[in-house]
MMTF fields as JSON, N, C-alpha, C and O atoms, coordinates in Angstrom:
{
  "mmtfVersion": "1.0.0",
  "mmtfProducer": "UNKNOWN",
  "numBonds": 435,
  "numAtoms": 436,
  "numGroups": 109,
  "numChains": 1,
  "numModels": 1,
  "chainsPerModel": [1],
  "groupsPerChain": [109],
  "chainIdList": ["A"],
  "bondAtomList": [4, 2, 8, 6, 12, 10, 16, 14, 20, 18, 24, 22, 28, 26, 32, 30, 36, 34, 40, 38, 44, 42, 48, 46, 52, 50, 56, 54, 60, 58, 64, 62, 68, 66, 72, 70, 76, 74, 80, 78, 84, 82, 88, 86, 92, 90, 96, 94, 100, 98, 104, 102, 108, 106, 112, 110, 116, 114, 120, 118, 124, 122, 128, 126, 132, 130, 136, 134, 140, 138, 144, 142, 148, 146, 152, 150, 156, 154, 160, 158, 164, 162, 168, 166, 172, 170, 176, 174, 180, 178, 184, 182, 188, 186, 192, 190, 196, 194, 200, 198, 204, 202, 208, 206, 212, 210, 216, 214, 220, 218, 224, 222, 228, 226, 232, 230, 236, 234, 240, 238, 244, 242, 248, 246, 252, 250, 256, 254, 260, 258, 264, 262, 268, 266, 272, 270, 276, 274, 280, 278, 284, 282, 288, 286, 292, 290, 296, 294, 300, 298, 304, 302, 308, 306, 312, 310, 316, 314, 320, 318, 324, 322, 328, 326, 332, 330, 336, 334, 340, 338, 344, 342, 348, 346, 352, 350, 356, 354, 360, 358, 364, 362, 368, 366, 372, 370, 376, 374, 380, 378, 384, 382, 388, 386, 392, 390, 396, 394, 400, 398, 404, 402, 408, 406, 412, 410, 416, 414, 420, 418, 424, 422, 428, 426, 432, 430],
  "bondOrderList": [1, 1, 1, 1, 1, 1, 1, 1, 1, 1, 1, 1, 1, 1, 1, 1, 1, 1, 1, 1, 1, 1, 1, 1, 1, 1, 1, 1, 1, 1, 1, 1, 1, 1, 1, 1, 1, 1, 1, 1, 1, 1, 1, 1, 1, 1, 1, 1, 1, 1, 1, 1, 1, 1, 1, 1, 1, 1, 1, 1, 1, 1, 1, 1, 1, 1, 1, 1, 1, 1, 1, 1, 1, 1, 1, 1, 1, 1, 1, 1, 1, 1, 1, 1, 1, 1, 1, 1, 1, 1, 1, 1, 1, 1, 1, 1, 1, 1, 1, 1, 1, 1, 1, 1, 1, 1, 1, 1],
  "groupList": [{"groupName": "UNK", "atomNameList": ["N", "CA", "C", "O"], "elementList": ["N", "C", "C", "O"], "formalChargeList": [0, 0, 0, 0], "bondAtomList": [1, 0, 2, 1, 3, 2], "bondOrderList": [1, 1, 2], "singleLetterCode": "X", "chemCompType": "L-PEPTIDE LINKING"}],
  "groupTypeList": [0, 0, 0, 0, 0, 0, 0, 0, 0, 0, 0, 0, 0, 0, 0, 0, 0, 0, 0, 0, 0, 0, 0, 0, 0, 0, 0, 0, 0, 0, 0, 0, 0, 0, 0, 0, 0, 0, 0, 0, 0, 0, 0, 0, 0, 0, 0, 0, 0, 0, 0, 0, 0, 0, 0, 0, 0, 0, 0, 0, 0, 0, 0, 0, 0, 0, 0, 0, 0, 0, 0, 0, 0, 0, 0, 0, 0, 0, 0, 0, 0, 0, 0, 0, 0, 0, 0, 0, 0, 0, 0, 0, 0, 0, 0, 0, 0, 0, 0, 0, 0, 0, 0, 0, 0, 0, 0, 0, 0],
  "groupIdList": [1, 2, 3, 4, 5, 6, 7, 8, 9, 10, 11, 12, 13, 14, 15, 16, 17, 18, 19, 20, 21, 22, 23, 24, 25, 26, 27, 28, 29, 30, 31, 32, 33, 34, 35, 36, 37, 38, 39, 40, 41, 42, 43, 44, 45, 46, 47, 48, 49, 50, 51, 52, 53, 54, 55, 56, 57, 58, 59, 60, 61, 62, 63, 64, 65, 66, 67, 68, 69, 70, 71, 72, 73, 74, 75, 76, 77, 78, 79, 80, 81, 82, 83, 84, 85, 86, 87, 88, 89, 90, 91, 92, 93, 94, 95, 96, 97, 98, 99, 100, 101, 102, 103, 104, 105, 106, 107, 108, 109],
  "secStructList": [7, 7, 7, 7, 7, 7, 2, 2, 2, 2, 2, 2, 2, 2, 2, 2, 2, 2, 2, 2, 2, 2, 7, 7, 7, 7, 1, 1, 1, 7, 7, 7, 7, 2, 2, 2, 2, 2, 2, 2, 2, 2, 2, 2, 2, 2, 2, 2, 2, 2, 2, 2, 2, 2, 2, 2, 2, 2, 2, 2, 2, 2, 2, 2, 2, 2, 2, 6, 1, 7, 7, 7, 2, 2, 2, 2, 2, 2, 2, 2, 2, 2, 2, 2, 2, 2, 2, 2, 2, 2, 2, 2, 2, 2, 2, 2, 2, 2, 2, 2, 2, 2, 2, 2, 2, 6, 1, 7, 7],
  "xCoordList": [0.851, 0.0, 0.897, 1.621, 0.968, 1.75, 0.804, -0.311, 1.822, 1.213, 1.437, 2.51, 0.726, 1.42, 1.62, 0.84, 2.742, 3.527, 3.774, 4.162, 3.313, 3.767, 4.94, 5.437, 5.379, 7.135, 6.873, 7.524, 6.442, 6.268, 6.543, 7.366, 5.754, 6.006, 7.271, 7.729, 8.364, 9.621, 10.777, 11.706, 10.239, 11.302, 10.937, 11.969, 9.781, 9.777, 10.596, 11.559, 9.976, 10.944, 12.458, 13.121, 13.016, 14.706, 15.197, 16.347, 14.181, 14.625, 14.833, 15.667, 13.996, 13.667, 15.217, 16.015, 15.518, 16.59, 17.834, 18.312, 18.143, 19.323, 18.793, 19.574, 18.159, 18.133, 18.79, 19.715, 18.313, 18.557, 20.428, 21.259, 20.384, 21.991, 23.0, 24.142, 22.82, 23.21, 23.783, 25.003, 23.374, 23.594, 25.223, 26.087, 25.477, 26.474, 27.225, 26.766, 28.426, 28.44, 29.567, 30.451, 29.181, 29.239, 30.725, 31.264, 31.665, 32.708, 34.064, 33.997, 35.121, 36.152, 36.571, 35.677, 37.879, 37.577, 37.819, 36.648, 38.109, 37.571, 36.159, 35.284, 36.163, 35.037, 34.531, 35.276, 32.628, 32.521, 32.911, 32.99, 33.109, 33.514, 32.394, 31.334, 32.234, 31.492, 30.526, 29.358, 30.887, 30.042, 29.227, 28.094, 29.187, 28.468, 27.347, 26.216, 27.449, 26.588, 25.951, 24.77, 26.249, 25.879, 24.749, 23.691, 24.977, 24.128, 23.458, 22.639, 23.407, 22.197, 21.177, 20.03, 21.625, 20.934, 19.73, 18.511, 20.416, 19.938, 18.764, 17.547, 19.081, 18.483, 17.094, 15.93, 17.555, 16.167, 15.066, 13.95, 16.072, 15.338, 14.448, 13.36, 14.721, 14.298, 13.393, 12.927, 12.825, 12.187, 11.293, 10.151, 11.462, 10.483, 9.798, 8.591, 10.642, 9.506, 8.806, 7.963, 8.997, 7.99, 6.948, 5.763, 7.611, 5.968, 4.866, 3.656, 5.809, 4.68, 4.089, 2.901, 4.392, 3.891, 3.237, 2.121, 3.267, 2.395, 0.949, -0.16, 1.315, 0.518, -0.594, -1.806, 0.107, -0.842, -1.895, -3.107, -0.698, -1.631, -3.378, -4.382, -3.172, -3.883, -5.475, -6.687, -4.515, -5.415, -6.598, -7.593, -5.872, -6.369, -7.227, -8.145, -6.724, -7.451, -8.733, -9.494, -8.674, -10.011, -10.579, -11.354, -10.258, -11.454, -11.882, -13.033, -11.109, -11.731, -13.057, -14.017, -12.995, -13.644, -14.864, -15.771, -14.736, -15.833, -16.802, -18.0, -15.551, -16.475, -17.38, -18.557, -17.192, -17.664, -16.687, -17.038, -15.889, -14.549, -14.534, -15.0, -14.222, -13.369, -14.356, -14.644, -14.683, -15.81, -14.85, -15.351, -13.232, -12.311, -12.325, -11.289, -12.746, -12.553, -11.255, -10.587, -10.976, -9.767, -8.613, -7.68, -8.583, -7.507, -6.93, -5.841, -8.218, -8.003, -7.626, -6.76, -8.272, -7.97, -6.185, -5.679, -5.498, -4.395, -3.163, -2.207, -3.665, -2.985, -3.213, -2.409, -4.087, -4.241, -3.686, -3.25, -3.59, -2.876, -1.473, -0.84, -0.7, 0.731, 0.913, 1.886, 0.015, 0.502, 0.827, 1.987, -0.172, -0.525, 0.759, 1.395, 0.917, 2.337, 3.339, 4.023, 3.759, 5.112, 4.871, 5.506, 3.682, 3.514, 4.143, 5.346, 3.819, 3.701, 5.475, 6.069, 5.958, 7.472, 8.32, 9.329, 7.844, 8.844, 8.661, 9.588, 7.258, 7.372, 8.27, 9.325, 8.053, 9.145, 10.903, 11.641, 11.3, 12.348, 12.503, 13.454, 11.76, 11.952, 12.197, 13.008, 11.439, 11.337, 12.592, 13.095, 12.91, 14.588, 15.762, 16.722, 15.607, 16.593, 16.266, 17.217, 15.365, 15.195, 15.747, 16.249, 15.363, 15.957, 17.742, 18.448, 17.627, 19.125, 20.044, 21.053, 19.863, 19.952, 20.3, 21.271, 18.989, 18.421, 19.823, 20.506, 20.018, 21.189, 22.581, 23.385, 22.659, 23.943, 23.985, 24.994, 22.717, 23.148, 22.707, 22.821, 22.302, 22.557, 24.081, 24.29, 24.996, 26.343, 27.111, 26.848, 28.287, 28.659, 29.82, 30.36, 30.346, 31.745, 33.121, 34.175],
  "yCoordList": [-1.166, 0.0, 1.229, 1.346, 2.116, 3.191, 4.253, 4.486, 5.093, 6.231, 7.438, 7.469, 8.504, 9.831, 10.465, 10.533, 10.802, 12.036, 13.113, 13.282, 14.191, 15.811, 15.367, 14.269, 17.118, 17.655, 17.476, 16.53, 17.87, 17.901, 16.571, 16.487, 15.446, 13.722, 13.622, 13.407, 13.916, 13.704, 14.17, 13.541, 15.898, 15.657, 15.177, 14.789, 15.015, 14.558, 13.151, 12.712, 12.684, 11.054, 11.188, 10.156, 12.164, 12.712, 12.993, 12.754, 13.577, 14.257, 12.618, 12.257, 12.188, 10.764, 10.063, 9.767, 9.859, 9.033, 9.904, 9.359, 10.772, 12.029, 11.48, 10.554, 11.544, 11.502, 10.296, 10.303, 8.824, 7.527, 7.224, 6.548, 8.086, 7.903, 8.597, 8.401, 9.419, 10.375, 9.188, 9.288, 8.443, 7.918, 7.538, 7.335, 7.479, 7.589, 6.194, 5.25, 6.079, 4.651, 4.405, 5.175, 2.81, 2.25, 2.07, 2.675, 1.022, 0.405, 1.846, 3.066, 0.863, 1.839, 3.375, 3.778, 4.207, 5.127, 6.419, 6.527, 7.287, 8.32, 8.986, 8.826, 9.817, 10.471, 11.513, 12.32, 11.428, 12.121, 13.742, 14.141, 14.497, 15.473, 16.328, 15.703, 17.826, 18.951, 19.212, 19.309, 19.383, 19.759, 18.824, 19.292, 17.443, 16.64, 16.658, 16.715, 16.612, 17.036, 18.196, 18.258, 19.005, 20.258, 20.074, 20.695, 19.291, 18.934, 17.986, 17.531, 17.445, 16.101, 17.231, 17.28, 18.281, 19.407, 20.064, 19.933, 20.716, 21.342, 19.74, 19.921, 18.95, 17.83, 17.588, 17.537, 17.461, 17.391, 18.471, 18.329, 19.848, 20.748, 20.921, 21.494, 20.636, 21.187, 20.106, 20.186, 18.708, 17.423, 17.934, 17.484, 18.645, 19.147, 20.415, 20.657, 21.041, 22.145, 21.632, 22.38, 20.701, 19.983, 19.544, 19.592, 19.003, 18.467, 19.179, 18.976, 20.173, 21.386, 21.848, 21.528, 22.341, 22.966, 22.169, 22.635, 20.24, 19.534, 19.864, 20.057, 19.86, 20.05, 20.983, 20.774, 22.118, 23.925, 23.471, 23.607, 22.776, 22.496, 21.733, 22.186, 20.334, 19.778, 20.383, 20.179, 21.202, 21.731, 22.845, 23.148, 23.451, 24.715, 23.589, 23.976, 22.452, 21.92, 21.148, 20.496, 21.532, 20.366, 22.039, 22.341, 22.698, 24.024, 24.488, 24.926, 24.549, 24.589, 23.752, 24.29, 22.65, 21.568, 21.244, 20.466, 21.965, 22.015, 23.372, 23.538, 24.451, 25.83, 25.631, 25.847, 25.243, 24.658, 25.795, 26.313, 25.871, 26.957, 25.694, 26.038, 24.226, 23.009, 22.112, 21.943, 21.684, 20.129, 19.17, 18.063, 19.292, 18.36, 17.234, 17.436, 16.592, 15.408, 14.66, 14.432, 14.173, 13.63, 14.164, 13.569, 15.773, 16.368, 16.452, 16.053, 17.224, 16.99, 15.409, 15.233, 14.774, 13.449, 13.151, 12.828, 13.369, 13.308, 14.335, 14.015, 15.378, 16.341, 16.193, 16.923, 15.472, 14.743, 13.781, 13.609, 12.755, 11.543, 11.754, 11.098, 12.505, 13.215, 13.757, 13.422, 14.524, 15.456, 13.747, 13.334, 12.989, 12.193, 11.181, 10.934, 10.683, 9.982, 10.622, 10.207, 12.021, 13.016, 12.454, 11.523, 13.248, 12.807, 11.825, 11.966, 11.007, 9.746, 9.079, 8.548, 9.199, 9.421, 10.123, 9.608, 11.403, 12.152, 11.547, 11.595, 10.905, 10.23, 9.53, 9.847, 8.391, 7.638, 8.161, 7.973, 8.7, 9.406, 9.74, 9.199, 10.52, 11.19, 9.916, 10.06, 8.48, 7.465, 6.501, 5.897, 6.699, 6.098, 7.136, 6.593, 8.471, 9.262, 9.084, 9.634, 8.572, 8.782, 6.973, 6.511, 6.283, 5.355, 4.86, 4.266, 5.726, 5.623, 6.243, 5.618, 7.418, 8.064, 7.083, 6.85, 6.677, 5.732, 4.756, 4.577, 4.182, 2.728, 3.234, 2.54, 4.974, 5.139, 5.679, 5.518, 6.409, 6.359, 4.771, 4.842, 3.518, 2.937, 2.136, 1.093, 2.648, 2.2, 2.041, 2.837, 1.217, 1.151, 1.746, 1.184, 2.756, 3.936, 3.209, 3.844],
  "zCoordList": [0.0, 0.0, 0.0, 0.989, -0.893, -0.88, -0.615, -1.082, 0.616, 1.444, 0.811, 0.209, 0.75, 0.227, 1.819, 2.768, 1.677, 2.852, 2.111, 0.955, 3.472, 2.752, 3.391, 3.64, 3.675, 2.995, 4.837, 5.281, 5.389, 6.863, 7.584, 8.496, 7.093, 7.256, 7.572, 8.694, 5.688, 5.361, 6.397, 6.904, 6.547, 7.398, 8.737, 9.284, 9.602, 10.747, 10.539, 11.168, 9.594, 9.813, 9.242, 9.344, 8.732, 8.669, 9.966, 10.331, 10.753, 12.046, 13.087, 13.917, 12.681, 13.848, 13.38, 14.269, 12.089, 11.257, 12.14, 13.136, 11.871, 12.581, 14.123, 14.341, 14.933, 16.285, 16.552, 17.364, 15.757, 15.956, 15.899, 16.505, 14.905, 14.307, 14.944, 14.529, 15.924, 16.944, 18.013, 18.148, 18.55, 19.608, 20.088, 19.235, 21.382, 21.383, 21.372, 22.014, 20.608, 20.621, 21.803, 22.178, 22.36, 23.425, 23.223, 22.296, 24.284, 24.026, 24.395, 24.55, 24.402, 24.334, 23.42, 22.677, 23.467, 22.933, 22.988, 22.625, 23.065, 23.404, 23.336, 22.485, 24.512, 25.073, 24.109, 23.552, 23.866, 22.594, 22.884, 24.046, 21.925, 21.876, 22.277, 22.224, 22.749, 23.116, 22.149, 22.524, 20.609, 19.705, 19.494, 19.612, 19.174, 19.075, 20.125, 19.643, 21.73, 22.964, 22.33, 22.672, 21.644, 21.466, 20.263, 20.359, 19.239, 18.094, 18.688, 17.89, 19.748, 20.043, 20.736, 20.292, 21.979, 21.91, 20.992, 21.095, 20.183, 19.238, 18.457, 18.475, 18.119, 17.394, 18.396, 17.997, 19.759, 21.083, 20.482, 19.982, 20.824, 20.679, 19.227, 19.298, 18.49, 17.111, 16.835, 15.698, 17.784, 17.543, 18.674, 18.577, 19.589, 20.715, 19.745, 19.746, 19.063, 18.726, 17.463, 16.966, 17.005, 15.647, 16.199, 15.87, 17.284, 17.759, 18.727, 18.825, 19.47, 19.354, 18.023, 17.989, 17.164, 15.904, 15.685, 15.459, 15.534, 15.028, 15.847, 15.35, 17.164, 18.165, 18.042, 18.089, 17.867, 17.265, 16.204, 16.038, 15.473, 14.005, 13.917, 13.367, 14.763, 15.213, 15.864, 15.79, 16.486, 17.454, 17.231, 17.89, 15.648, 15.045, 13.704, 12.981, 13.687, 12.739, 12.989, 12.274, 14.541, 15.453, 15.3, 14.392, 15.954, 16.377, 15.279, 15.302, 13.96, 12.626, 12.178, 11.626, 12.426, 12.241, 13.097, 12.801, 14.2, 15.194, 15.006, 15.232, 14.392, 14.383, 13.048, 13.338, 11.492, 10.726, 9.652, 8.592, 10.103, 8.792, 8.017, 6.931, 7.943, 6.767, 7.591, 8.776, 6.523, 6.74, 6.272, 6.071, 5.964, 5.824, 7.028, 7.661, 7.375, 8.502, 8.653, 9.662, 6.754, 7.106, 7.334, 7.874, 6.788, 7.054, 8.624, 9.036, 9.507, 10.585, 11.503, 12.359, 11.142, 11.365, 11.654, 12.729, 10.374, 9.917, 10.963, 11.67, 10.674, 11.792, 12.941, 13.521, 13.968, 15.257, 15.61, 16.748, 14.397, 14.528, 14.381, 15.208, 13.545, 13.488, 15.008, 15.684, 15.432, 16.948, 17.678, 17.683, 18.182, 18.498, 18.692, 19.717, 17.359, 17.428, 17.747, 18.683, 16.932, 17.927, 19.279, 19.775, 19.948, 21.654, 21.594, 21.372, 21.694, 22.006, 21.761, 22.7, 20.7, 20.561, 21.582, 22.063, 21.918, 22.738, 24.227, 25.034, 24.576, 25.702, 25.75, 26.299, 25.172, 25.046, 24.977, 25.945, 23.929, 24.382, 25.802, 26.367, 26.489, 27.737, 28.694, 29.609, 28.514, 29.214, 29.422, 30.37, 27.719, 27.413, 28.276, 28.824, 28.329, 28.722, 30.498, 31.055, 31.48, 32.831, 33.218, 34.243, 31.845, 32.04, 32.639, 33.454, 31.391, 31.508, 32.304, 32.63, 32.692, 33.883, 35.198, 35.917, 35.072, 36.557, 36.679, 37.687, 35.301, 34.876, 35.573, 36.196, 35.23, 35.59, 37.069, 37.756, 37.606, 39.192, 39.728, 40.952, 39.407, 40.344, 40.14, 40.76, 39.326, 39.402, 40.227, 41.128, 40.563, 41.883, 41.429, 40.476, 41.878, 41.839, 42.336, 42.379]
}
């Protein structure tokens, strides 16, 4: 079944691909460098504010839809379910990052 994605889809799932590929790799080494911390930053940040915007979007596309401005259903539909999954992603993220956290204070020093 082939899906059509807007330009918005593409890059959310570029941004998800860049976040995944970010990670820091395990094993011996040297310690990652400052800028890189600095671009996983910026990468958080710029995946937190998409999914606010998805969020706005959603949200302006339900009160549209309720006030009777777009009798589009599926559009809105679509932009709820996008906010929806972001959510639902960044939970997770946040869940993986308290995780891991947790892994390294119960370490024994």
């Amino acid at each position: 079944m082939l899906k059509v994605m807007s330009a918005n889809d593409l890059h959310f799932l570029k941004l998800q691909q860049e976040l995944v590929n970010s990670s820091i790799p395990s094993g011996g080494g040297n310690p990652p460098k400052n800028p890189s911390a600095t671009e996983f930053l910026d990468l958080m940040e710029k995946g937190i504010k998409e999914i606010n915007t998805g969020a706005r979007e959603a949200e302006k596309a339900s009160m549209d839809l309720a006030s009777g401005r777009t009798s589009n259903i599926h559009e809105t539909m679509l932009a709820v379910t996008k906010a929806e999954l972001g959510f639902d992603m960044m939970v997770q993220m946040r869940n993986k990052v308290i995780e891991a956290y947790q892994e390294v204070m119960r370490m024994q020093v």
